[in-house]
N, C-alpha and C positions, 0 to 999 in steps of 0.2 A: 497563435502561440499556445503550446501545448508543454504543462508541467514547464514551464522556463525555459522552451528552446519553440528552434522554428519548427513546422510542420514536416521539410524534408527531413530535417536531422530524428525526428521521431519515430517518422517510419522506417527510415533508413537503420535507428538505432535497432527498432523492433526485428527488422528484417533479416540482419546480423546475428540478434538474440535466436531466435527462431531455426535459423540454419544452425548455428552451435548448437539448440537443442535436439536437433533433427542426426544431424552427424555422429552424435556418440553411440546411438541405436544401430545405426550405419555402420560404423565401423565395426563394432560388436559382432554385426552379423554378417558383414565380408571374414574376419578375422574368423569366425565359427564356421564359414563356408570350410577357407581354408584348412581346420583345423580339423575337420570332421572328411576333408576330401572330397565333399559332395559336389555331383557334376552338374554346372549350371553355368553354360556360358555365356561369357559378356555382364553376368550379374554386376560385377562389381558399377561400372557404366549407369544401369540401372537407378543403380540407389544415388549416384553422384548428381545425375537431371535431376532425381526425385527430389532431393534434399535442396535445391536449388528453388526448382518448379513448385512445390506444396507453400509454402508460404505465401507465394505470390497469386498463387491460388484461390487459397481461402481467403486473402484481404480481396480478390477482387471478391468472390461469392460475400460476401458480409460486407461488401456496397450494396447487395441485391436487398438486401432488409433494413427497418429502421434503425436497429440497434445490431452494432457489428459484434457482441456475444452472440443474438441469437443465430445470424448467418454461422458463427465459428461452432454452434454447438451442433446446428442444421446439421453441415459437414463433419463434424467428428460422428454424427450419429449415422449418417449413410456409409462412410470411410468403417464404424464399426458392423453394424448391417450385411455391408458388402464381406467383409472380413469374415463374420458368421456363415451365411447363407452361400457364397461363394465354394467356400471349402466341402458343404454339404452338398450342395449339390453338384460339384464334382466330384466324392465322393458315389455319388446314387449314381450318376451316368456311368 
């Protein structure tokens, strides 16, 4: 029992939470695709797995450690990393 419910309704509730947080950034920036015209196809597909897939994600990576912050923060910090370093060194190539 977890906060006064069972363990599936928990994560399930979390999981729910998590997509809804994931989709408004999502939509924002299908919606500025469009809006700006920029050529990128299939994008929209993209962000729809993604917003689906990431959650599921990081709950499993944050079974990988004791305490599932620090798996969540592990991953937010390689997800920003990657995000930095990424664009830079596509940039330099």
């Amino acid at each position: 029992m977890v906060s006064g419910c069972s363990l599936t309704s928990y994560w399930i509730g979390n999981y729910l939470a998590d997509i809804l947080f994931q989709a408004l950034p999502s939509i924002v920036a299908i919606v500025g695709i469009h809006w700006f015209d920029i050529s990128v196809p299939d994008v929209e597909y993209l962000f729809v797995v993604t917003i689906f897939s990431n959650p599921a994600f990081i709950y499993f990576f944050s079974f990988l450690f004791a305490k599932d912050e620090t798996g969540s923060l592990v991953i937010k910090m390689v997800y920003f990393t990657i995000g930095i370093i990424g664009p830079i060194a596509i940039s330099i190539l």
